[in-house]
C-alpha positions in Angstrom: 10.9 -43.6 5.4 14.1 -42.6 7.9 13.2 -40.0 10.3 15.8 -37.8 10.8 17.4 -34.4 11.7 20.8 -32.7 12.8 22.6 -31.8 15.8 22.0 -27.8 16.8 25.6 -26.4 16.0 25.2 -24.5 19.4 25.4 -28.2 20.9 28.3 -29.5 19.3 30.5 -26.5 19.9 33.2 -27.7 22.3 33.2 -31.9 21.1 36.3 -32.7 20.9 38.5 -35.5 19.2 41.0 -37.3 21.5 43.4 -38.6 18.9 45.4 -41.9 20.3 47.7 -41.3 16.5 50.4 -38.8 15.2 49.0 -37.2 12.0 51.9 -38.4 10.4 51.5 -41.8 11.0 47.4 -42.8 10.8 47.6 -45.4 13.3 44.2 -48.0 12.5 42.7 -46.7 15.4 41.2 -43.5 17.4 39.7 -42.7 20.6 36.7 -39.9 19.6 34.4 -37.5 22.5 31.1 -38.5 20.8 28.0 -36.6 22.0 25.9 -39.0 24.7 22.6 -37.7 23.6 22.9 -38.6 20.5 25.4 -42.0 21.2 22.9 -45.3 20.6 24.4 -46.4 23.7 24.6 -43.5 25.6 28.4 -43.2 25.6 30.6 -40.2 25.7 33.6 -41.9 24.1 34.3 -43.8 21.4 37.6 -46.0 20.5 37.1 -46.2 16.2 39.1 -47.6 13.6 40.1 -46.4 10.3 38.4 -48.7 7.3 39.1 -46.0 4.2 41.5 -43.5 2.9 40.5 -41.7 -0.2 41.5 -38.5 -1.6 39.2 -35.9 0.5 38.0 -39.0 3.8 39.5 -40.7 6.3 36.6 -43.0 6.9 36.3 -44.3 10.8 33.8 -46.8 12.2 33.2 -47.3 16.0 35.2 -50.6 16.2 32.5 -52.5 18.3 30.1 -51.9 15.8 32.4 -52.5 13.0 33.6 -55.8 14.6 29.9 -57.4 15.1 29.1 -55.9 11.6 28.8 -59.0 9.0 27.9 -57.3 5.8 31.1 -55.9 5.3 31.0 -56.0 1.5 28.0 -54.3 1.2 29.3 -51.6 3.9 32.9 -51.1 1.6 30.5 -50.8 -1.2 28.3 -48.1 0.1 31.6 -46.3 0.9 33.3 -46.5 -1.8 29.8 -45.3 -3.9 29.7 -42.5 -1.3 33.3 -41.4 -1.1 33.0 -41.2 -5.2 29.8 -39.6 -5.0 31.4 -36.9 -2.8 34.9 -36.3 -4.4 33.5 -35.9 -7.9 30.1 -34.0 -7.0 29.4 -32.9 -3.4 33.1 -31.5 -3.2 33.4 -29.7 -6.1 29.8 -28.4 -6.3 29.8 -26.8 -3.3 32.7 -25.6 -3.0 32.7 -24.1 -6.1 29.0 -22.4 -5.1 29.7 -21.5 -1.5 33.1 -21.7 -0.9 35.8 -23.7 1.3 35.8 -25.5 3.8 38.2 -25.0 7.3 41.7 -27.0 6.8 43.2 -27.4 9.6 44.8 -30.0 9.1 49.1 -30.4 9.5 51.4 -31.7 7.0 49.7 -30.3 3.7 46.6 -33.1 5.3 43.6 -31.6 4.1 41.3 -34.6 4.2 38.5 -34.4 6.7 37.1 -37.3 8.7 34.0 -39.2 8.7 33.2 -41.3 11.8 30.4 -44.1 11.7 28.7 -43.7 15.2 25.6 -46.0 15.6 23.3 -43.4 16.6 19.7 -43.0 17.7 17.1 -43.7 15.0 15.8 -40.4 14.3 19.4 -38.8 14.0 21.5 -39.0 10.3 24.8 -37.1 11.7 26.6 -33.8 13.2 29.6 -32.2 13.1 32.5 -31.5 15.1 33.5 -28.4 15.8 37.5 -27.5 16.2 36.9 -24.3 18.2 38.3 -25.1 21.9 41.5 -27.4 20.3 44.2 -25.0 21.4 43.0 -25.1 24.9 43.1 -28.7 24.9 45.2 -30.7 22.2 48.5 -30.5 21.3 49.1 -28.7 18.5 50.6 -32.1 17.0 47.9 -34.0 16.8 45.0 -34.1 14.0 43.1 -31.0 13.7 41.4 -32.2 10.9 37.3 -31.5 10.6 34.8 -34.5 11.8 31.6 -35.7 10.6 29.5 -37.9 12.5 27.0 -40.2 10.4 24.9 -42.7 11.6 26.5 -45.9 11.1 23.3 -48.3 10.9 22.2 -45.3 7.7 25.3 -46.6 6.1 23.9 -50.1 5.4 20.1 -49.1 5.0 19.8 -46.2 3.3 20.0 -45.6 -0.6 22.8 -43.5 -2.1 20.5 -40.3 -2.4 20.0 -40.2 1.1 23.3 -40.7 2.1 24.8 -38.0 0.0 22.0 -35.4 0.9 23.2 -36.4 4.8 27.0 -36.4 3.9 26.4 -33.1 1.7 24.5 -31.0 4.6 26.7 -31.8 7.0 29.8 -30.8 4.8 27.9 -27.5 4.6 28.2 -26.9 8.3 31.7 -27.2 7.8 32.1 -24.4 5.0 29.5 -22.2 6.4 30.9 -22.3 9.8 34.4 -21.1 8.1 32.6 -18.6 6.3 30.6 -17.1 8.7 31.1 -18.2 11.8 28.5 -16.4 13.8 25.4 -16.5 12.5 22.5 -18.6 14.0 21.4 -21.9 14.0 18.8 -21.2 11.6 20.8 -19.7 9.0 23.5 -22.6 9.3 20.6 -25.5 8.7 18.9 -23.9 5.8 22.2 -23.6 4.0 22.8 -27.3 5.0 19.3 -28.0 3.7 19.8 -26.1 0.2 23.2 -28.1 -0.3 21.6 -31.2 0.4 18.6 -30.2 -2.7 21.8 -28.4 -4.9 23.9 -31.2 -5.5 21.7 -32.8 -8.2 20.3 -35.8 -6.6 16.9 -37.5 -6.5 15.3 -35.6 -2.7 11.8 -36.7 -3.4 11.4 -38.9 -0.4 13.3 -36.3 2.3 11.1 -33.2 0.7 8.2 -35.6 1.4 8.8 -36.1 4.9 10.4 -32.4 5.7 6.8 -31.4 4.3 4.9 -33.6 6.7 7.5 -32.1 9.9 5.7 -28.7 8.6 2.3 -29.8 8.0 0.3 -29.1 11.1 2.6 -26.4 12.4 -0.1 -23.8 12.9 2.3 -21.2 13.5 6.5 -20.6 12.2 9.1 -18.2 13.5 11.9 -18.6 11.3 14.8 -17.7 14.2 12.8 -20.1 17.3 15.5 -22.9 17.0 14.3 -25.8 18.9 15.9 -28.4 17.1 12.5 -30.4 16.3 11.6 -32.1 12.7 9.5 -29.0 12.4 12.3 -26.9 12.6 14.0 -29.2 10.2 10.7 -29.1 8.1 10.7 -24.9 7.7 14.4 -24.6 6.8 14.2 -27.2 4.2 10.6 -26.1 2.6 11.9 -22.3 2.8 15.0 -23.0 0.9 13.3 -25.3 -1.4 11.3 -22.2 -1.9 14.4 -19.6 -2.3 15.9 -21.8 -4.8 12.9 -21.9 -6.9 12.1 -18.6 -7.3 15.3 -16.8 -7.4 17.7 -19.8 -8.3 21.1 -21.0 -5.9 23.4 -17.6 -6.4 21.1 -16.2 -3.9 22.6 -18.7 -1.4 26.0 -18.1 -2.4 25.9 -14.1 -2.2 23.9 -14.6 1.2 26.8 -16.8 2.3 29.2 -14.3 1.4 27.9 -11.1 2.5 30.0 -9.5 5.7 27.3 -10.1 8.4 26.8 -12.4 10.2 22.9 -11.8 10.2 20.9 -14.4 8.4 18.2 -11.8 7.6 20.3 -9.0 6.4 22.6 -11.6 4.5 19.4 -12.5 2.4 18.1 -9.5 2.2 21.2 -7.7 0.6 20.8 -10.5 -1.8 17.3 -10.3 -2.4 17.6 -6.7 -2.9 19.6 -7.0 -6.2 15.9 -9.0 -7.1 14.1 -5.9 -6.8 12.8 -7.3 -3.5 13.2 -8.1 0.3 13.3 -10.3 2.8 9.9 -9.6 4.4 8.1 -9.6 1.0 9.7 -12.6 0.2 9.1 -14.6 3.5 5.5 -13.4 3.9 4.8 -14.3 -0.1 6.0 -18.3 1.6 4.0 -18.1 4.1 1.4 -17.7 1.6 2.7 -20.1 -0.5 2.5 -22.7 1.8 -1.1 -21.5 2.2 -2.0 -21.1 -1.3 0.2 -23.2 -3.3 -1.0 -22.9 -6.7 0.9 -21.6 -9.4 -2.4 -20.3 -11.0 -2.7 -17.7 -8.5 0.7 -16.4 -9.2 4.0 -18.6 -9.5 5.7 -16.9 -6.2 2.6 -18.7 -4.1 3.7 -22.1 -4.7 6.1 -24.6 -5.0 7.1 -26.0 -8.1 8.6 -29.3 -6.8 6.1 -31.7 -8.2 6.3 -33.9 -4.7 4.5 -30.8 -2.9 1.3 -30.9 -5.8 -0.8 -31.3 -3.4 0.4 -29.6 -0.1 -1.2 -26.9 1.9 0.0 -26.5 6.0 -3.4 -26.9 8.2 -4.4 -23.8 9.2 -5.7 -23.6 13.3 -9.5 -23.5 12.8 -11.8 -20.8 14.7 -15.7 -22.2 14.3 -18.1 -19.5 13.8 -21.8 -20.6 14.5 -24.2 -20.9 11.3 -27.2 -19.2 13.9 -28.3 -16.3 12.1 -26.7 -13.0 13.9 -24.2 -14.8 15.5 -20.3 -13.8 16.3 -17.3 -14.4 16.6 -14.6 -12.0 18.9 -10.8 -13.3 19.5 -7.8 -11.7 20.6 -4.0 -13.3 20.0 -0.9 -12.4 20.7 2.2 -12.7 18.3 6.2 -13.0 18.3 8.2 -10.8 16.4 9.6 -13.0 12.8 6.3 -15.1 13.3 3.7 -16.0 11.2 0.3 -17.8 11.8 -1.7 -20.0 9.6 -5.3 -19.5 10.3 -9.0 -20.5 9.5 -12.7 -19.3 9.7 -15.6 -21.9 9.5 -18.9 -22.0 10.1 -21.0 -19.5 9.2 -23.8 -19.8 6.9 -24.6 -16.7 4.1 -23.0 -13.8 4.5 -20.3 -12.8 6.8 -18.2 -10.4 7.6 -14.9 -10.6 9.1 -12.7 -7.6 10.5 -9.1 -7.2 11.9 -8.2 -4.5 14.3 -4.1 -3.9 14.7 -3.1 -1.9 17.9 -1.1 1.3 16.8 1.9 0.1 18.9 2.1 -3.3 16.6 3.3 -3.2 13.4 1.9 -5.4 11.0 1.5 -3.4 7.7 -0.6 -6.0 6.1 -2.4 -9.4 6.7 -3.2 -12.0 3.5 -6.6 -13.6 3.6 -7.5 -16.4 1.4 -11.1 -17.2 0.5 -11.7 -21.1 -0.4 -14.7 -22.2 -2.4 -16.5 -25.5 -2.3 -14.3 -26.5 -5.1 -11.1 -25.9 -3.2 -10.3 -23.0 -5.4 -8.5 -20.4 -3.7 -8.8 -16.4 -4.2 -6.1 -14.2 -2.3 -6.7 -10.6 -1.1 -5.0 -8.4 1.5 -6.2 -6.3 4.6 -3.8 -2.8 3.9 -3.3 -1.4 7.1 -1.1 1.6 6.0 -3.5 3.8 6.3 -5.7 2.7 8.8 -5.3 0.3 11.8 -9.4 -1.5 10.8 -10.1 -3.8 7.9 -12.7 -5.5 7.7 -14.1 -8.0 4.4 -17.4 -9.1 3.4 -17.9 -12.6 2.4 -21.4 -14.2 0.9 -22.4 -17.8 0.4 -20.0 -19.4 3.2 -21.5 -22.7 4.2 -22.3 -23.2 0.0 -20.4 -21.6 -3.0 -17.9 -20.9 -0.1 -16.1 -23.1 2.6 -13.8 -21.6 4.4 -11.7 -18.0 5.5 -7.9 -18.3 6.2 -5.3 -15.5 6.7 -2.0 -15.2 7.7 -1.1 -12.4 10.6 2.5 -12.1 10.0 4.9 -9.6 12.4 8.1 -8.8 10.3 11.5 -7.4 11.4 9.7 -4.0 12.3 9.0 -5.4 15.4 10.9 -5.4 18.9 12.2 -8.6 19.0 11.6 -10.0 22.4 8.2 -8.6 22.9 5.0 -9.6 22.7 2.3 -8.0 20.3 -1.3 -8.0 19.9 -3.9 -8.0 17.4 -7.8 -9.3 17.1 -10.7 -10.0 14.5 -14.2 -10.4 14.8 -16.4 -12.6 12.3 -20.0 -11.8 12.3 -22.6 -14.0 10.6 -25.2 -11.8 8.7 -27.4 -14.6 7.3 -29.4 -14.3 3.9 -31.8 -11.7 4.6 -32.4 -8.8 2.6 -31.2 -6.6 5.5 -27.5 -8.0 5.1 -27.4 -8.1 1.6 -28.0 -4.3 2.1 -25.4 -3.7 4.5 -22.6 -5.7 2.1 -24.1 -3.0 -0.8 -23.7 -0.3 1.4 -20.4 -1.2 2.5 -19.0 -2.0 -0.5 -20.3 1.7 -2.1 -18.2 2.9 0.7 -15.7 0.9 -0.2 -15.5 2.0 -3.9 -16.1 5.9 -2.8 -13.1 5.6 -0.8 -11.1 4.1 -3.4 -12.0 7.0 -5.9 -11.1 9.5 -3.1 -7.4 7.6 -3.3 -7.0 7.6 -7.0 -8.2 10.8 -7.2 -6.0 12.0 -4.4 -3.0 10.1 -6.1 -3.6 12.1 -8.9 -3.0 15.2 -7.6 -0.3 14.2 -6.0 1.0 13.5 -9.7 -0.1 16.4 -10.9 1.8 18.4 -8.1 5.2 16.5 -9.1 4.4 16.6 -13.3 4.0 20.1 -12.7 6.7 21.1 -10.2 9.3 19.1 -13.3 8.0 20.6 -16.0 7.7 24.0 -14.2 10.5 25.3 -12.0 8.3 28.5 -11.5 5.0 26.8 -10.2 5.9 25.6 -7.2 3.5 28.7 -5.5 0.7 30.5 -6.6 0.4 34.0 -5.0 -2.3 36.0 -6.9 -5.8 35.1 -7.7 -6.7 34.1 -11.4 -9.7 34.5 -12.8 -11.9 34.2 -16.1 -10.1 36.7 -19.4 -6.4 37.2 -17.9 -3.6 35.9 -19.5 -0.3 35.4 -17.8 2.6 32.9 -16.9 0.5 32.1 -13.6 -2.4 31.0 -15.7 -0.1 28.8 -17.7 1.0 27.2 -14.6 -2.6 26.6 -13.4 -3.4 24.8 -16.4 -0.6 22.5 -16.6 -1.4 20.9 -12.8 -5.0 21.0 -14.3 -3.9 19.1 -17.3 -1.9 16.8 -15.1 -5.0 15.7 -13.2 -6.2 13.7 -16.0 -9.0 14.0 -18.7 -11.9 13.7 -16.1 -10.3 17.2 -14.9 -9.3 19.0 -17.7 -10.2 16.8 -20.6 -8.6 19.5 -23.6 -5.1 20.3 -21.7 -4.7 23.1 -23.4 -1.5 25.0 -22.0 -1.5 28.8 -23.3 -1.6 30.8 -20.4 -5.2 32.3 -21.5 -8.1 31.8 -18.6 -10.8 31.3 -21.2 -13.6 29.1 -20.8 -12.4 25.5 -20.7 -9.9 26.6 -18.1 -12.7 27.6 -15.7 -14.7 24.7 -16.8 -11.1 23.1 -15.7 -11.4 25.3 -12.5 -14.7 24.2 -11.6 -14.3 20.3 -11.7 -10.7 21.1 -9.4 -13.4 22.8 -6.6 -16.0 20.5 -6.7 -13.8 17.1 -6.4 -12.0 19.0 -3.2 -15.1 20.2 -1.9 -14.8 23.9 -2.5 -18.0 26.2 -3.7 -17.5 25.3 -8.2 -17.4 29.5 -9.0 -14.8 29.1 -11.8 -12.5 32.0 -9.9 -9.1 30.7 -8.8 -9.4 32.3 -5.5 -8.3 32.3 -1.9 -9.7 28.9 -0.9 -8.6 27.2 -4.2 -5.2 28.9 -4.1 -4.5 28.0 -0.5 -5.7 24.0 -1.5 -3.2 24.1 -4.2 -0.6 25.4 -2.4 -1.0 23.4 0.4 -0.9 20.5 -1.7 2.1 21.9 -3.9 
């Protein structure tokens, strides 16, 4: 398996080519600025030679290499498959998807130019960028674009490979002409989609991207380093993007007028019915998770990730009875962490406080049985800044706790934010197993005060449509009146549901059911149940309304 990654564009902006030719002409050979970082031999100049024309390349090969090169048969070969390859697939394909590439070239020359640079072994190519030319080169000479691949890949690798390689760094070339200020991260995901989007076999490069990505306990999508982990999250994300919302998203990402990676994707995500941070955070997950059981957007469908789940960074929580667990962490703005609770023997209970000044709106926890199985729930902190989640059997039915603290695009980016959790080990005892009852009653109470509280809500909005005139109540009601107030009273009493008023009746009579109606109303908002639509129940409805 070929390790292997790109040049950051930020780099290569500036490399220059040094014709020694007239475009007009093609002279056999070419002096090229080369990148000494990324040279095998550490060189910062090249002197090439042209060994191909075709109908889109103008192949070069460094000419020392080329002349202690004895294969030549099999390199023409490999050319010629490639060149094919790329005329009458990469070309049109992506073109057609995302749009052209820079021409710069004079004299109607449109072809661009692929150099063979023997380069170090964990590097497949780069690009050359044309930006500095007029400060520089005659405006005679070639301007055409320039694509650096490894020569010694030429001869080794198989033709998937080498059209993946020859296909993402063509990308650079259209995306830079399309959008020509976005960052790094943006450009190398696009690069990574076209090499995945041209319809050949990527099994082995999704294989090792995977393993770049695998004990990454942490991502931030913008945090270009240039590493194979880098490499590894671009690649997996838009393997990701392309599964679950299929390759216009990249094209209409590419397309949109800013030059914002985020916003780009989100425009386009929003004509989903979604956005960017739902989308990112369900990845995270995904990577997590990935099971299609659980729900298709947590996993990959790629049959070469089955099997793959990131490892989490463990936190041990000691199986002593009574024993805890208290850790604070801090976390980047765009970043999300994959973590993971141990230990612990019984029941346990794990909570998550969020700092008012950060804002992370929810955090996804996954609980992992001894089966493997995995069960996903959420800590919601929209209307509180403390969760906290009860657990039983860990260290036997149940093996492990993992979440995911994620801090989206809400944040300041540039700052640091805090959160913390505390796991508590509550053993078997009778005691604890009354504290999970009691806490989960809670639980449940609060939830009915939600629904219930929801319902009024709708009731305030059915009744506000269907009534222009009910907006306000001003006079008491009471039991034997009848009057287009009364009416109004029971339709929001009717729009509470049948646990309110279960009849619904609407005929502006206060009879009986209606202060049966009135009754329920006062008791589920804590008012004295007298039936009489007074003060205190008037002022509650209003207040609501």
């Amino acid at each position: 398996m070929f390790k292997f990654k790109k040049l950051t564009i930020g780099l290569v902006l500036g490399l220059l080519i040094l014709p020694s030719f007239s475009l007009a002409s093609w002279e056999p050979t070419a002096n090229f600025f080369v990148d000494v970082n990324y040279d095998l031999n550490d060189r910062n100049q090249i002197e090439a030679q042209l060994i191909k024309t075709t109908n889109r390349i103008y192949f070069y090969a460094d000419k020392n290499w080329y002349n202690n090169f004895s294969d030549k048969s099999n390199l023409d070969s490999k050319i010629y498959n490639l060149a094919n390859d790329f005329e009458y697939k990469i070309y049109p394909t992506l073109v057609n998807l995302l749009g052209f590439e820079d021409k710069p070239g004079v004299d109607n020359d449109s072809r661009i130019i692929i150099v063979l640079e023997p380069l170090k072994d964990n590097y497949g190519g780069y690009i050359q960028s044309r930006d500095n030319y007029s400060k520089t080169i005659d405006k005679n000479s070639n301007e055409g674009q320039i694509i650096y691949l490894n020569a010694n890949f030429i001869t080794q690798a198989d033709l998937n490979f080498l059209d993946y390689e020859l296909a993402h760094e063509f990308t650079h070339l259209i995306t830079l002409k399309q959008k020509p200020e976005a960052d790094i991260w943006f450009y190398e995901l696009m690069s990574e989609f076209a090499g995945q989007a041209i319809g050949v076999d990527t099994g082995r490069i999704t294989k090792q991207r995977a393993q770049n990505l695998l004990y990454s306990t942490e991502v931030n999508l913008k945090d270009w380093k240039n590493s194979d982990k880098d490499y590894g999250k671009v690649y997996l994300f838009a393997l990701y993007l392309r599964e679950q919302f299929g390759i216009q998203l990249f094209s209409e990402a590419l397309k949109y007028p800013s030059k914002d990676g985020m916003i780009s994707f989100n425009e386009a995500l929003k004509k989903r019915g979604t956005n960017f941070e739902e989308v990112y955070l369900n990845w995270l997950i995904a990577n997590m998770v990935n099971d299609c059981l659980v729900d298709i957007k947590y996993c990959y469908q790629d049959s070469n990730l089955k099997n793959y789940s990131v490892i989490a960074y463990s936190y041990y929580l000691p199986m002593q009875a009574k024993s805890s667990l208290s850790v604070t962490d801090s976390i980047k703005p765009l970043t999300g962490k994959w973590q993971k609770l141990n230990g612990g023997l019984g029941a346990v209970k794990l909570k998550f406080s969020i700092p008012e000044q950060t804002p992370i709106a929810k955090i996804p926890y996954i609980i992992e049985d001894s089966q493997g199985k995995k069960t996903l729930g959420f800590f919601d902190f929209s209307a509180t800044n403390i969760k906290e989640v009860y657990v039983n059997d860990l260290g036997t039915k149940n093996a492990a706790i993992y979440f995911i603290p994620y801090l989206g695009t809400g944040a300041q980016e540039g700052k640091l934010y805090f959160y913390s959790f505390e796991a508590q080990n509550l053993g078997n005892d009778a005691q604890a197993e009354q504290q999970i009852i009691l806490r989960l009653t809670q639980q449940i109470e609060e939830l009915k005060r939600q629904v219930a509280q929801l319902q009024l809500q709708l009731a305030m909005i059915k009744t506000n449509q269907e009534y222009a005139n009910c907006s306000f109540f001003s006079a008491d009601l009471y039991y034997g009146i009848t009057s287009p107030e009364v009416k109004c009273l029971q339709q929001f009493l009717a729009n509470l549901g049948s646990d309110i008023y279960p009849e619904g009746l609407v005929t502006g009579y206060f009879g009986p059911l209606t202060q049966a109606a009135v009754k329920r109303y006062q008791a589920l908002q804590g008012i004295i149940a007298t039936g009489y639509f007074g003060p205190l129940t008037r002022a509650k409805v209003n207040q609501e309304l």
